[in-house]
N, C-alpha and C positions, 0 to 999 in steps of 0.2 A: 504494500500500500504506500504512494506516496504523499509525502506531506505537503501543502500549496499554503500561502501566505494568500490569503485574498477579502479584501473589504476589510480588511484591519485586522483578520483573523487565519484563524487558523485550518486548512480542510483538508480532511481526508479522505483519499479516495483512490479506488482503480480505477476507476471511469475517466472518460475524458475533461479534462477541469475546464472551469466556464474560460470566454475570454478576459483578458487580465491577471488571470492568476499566474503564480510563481512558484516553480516547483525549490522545495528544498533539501537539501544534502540531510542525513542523520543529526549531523554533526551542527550545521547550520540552525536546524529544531531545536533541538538540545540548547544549544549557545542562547538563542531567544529565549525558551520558559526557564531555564538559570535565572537569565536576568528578569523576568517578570515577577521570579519568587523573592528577590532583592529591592525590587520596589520601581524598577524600572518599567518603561511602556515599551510596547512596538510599535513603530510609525512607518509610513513607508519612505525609505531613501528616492534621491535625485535618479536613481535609475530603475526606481521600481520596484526594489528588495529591500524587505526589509532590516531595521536598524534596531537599535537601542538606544532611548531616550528618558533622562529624566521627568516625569509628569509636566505639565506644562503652567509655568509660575504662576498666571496667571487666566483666569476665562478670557481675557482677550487676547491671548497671546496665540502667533500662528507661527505655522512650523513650512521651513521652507525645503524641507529633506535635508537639512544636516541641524538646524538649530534654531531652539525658538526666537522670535524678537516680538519685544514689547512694547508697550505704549510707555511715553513719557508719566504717565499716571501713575501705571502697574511699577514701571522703575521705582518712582519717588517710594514710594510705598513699600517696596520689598526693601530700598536703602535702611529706610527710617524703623524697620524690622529688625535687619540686621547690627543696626548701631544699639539698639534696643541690646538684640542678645549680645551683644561682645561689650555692652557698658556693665553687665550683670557676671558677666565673666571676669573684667577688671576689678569688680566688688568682691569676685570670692576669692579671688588673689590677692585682695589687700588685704583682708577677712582672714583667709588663711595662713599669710604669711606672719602675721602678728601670737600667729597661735604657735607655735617654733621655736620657744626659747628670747631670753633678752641675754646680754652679754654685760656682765656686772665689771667693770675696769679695777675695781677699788680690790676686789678676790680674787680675778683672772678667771670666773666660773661663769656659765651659760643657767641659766635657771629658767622654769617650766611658766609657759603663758597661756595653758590650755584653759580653757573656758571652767574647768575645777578648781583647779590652782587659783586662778585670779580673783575666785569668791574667796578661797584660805588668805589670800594676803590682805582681801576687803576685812574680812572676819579678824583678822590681827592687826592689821590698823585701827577698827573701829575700839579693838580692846585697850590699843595704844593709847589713844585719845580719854578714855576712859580710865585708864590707869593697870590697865589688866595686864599686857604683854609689859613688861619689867626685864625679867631676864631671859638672858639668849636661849635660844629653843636649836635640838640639833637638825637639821634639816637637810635632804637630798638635793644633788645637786646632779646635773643631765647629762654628767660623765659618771654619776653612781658615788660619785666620791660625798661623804658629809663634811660640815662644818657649821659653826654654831651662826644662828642668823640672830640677828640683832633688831633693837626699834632702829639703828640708824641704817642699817643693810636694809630694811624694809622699805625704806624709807626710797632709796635709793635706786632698789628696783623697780618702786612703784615710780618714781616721776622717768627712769630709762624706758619702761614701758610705755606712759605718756608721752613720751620725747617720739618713739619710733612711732606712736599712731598717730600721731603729726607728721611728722615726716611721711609714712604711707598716704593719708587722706591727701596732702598734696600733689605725691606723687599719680596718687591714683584719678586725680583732675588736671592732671597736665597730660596724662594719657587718651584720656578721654574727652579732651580739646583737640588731639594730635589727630584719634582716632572718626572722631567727627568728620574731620578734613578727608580723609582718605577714599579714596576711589571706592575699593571694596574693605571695608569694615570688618570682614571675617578673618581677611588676613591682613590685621594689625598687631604687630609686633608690641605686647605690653609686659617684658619677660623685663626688664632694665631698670635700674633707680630704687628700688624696693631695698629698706632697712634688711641688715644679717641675718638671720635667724641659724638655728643650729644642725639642721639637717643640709645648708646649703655651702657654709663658712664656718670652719674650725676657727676654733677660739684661735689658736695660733698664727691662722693666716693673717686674722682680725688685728691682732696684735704687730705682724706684720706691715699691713697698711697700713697702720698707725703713726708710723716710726719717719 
């Protein structure tokens, strides 16, 4: 039996195929419903056979056998989409990069900024204020190593922490101005500028650039 591409689809048959239709290879079949189960369309190519193509962006968009074109509208539209999703991707990159460790200068130690930790250091300031946290407490540090944390090491991790979310929230609006500007949006480079964290920069390089 063989397979024919015809009216956008697919037919089979021994019989003679109507006019128009296109016969296809096993292989050629195959190649088509792969890509159909991936999220791709079939359309017909510039010479009649068919192709593979992403859905078409938008309802008025026409396909000229290699590629859709849009209306200035459907453009604007799909841009002001995708600046959408890559401004929300630059948020979880600021968002996550803060959660990573701070670099304390004063001990040479990286310390934990995860979204638990940062209520414990809330929780011990507010005891500080109140008179509660007094003596040094021993406490884990992101190379595993202890040492006694103090109200002034608190102190000092909390405003380094403040320092670097300042520094990201700007960073992450000079991206997202930069990003704005760019042709295509998705592929805007916003990997640059972001404070250390401790999965990205040993303490010792840190220390390094310092110098």
């Amino acid at each position: 039996m063989t397979v024919y591409y015809y009216q956008n689809g697919f037919l089979h048959t021994d019989g003679t195929p109507p006019e128009g239709a296109v016969a296809l290879t096993a292989a050629e079949h195959e190649a088509l419903v792969v890509g159909q189960c991936t999220g791709q369309i079939v359309m017909p190519g510039k010479d009649g056979k068919p192709v593979l193509a992403d859905p078409a962006p938008c309802p008025s968009s026409t396909w000229d056998g290699e590629q859709w074109h849009i209306d200035p509208e459907c453009a604007a539209r799909l841009k002001a989409e995708r600046q959408d999703e890559m401004w929300e991707r630059i948020k979880d990159k600021r968002y996550d990069n803060l959660r990573h460790g701070v670099y304390i200068k004063s001990v040479g130690k990286w310390f934990q900024t995860d979204d638990a930790t940062r209520l414990q250091y809330l929780a011990l300031a507010l005891e500080s204020v109140t008179g509660g946290f007094k003596k040094p407490i021993n406490w884990k540090t992101m190379d595993n190593s202890f040492l006694m944390l103090t109200p002034e090491l608190l102190r000092e991790i909390m405003q380094t922490m403040h320092d670097d979310e300042e520094a990201d929230f700007i960073n992450a609006e000079k991206h997202k101005a930069a990003m704005l500007k760019a042709e295509n949006p998705l592929e805007y480079d916003y990997s640059d500028g972001w404070t250390a964290n401790f999965d990205e920069q040993a303490a010792a390089e840190l220390e390094e650039a310092e110098k």
